[in-house]
Structure formats: C-alpha cells, structure tokens
C-alpha positions as CSV (number, residue, x, y, z in Angstrom):
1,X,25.4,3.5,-18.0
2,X,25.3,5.1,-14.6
3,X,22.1,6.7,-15.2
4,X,20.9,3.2,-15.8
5,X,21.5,1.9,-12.1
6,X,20.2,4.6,-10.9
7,X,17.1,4.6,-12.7
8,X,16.8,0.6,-12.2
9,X,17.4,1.5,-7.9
10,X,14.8,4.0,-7.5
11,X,12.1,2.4,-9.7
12,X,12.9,-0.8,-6.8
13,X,13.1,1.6,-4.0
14,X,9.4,2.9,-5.8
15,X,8.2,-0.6,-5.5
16,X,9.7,-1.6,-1.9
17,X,7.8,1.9,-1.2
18,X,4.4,0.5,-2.9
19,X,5.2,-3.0,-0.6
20,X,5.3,-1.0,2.4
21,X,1.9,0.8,1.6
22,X,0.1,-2.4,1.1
23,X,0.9,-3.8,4.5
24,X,0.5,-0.5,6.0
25,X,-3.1,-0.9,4.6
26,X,-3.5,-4.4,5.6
27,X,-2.9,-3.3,9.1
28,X,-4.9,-0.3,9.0
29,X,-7.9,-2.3,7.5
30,X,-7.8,-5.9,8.7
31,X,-8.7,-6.5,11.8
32,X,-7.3,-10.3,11.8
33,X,-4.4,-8.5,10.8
34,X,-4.1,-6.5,14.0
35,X,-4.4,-10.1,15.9
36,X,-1.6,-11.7,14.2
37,X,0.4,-8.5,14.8
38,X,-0.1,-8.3,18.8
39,X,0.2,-12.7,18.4
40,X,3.6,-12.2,16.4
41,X,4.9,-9.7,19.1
42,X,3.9,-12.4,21.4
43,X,6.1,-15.0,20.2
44,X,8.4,-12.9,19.5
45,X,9.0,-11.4,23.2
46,X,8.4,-15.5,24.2
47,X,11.2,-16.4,22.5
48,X,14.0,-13.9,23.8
49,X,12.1,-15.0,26.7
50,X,13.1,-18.6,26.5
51,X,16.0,-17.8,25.1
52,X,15.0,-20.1,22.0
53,X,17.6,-21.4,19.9
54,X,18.3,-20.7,16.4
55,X,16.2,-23.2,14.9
56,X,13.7,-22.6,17.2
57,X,13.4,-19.1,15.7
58,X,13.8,-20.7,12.4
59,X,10.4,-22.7,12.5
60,X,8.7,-19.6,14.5
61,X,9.9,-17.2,12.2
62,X,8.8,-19.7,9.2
63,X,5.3,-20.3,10.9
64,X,4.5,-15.8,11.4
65,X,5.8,-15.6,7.6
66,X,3.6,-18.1,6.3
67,X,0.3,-16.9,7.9
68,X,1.3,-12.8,7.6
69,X,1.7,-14.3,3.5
70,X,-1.9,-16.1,3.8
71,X,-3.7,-13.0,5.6
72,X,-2.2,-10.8,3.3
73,X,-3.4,-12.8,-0.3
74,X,-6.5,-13.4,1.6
75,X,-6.9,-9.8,1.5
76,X,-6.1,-9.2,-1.6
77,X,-8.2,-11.9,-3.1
78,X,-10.8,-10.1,-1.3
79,X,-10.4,-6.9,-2.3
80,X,-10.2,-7.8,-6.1
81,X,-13.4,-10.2,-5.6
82,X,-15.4,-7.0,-4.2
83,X,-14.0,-4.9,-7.2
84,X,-15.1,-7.3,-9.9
85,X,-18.3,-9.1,-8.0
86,X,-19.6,-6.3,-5.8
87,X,-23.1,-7.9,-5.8
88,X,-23.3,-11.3,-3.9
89,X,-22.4,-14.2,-6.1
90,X,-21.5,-17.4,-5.0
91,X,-18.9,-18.0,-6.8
92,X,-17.1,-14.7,-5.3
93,X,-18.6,-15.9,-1.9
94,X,-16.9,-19.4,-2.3
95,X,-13.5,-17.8,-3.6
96,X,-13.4,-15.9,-0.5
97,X,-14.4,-18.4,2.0
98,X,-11.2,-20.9,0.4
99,X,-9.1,-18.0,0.6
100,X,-9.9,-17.5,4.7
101,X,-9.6,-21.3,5.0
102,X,-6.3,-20.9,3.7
103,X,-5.5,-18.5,6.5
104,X,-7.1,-20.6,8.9
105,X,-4.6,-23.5,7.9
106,X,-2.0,-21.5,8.3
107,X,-2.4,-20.1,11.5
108,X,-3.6,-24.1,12.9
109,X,-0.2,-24.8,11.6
110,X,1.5,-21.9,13.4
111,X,-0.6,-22.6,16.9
112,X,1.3,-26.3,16.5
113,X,4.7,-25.1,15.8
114,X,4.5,-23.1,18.4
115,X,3.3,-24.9,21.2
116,X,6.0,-27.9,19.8
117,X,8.6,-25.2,20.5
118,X,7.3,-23.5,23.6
119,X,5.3,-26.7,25.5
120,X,9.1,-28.0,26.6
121,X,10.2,-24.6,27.7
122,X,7.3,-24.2,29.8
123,X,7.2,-27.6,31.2
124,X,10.5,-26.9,32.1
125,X,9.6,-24.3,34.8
126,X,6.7,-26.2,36.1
C-alpha cells in the first residue's frame, strides 16, 4: 500500500516538475512574457509599497493570475497551431490572433484593477 503513495507522490512531483519547465520556457521564449514578469514585480514592490490591504492584494493577485493564465494558453495555442499549420493558413492565423486578443483583454482588465487600487494611494500623496 505504501508503495502506492509513493508512486502516486513522485509521478505529481514528475508533473509539478513538467509545470515548472513549461513556464521556464514561456519565459525563456516569450518576450511579452518577460514584460508581464518585470510588470508583475512592479505591482508587486507597489503594493508592499503602499502597504495595500488584503483585498487589495486579492484583486492584484487575481488580475497577474489571470493574464500570466492568458499569456501562457496563448502560447501554447501557438505552439500547437505552428506544429499542425506550419504553412500560413488563415484559419491558424485567425486562431492565433483570438488567442492574443484574449491576452490583450486580460491585461486591459489588469491595467484597470490596478489603477482602481493604486489611483487612491497615489492621490493620497499628492
């Protein structure tokens, strides 16, 4: 029995390991990527900054998950549209440009939580 748990742990620990990879890769390779990375440390010294309150860092934290999540289908719906269209199609093209618009929304959403959290702080000190 205990060599089932152990087995069932390391084939999740194998996974998590396979997770890590991937957004290893999507920062290694994407150079919007890169931007929401040096944007998320932003917000993120901001908010220790500002001292934000819990569900300040709620909505922020909600806001960097949601567009890290879009960035990082966008890419993979990229990746697989290159593997199984690596000629142009338009179909492929079209698939690819809803998948960046998706991103897009994402972050447009983000930019507006944020400034509705960080607007008062800095008007505030003004």
């Amino acid at each position: 029995m205990q060599t089932n748990i152990f087995r069932f742990l390391a084939q999740r620990f194998k996974g998590f390991g396979y997770a890590l990879q991937g957004l290893r890769v999507l920062l290694q390779t994407q150079i919007h990527a890169q931007i929401h990375f040096v944007a998320s440390l932003v917000v993120i010294f901001l908010g220790f900054l500002f001292q934000l309150a819990w569900y300040e860092w709620c909505f922020l934290v909600v806001a960097m998950a949601l567009v890290w999540i879009a960035e990082a289908l966008n890419t993979a719906l990229e990746v697989l549209t290159d593997l199984v269209s690596p000629d142009f199609n338009e179909k492929a093209g079209r698939a690819k440009d809803l998948a960046a618009g998706a991103v897009l929304l994402a972050v447009i959403a983000a930019v507006v939580i944020g400034c509705i959290v960080f607007i008062p702080k800095v008007q505030k000190i003004w």
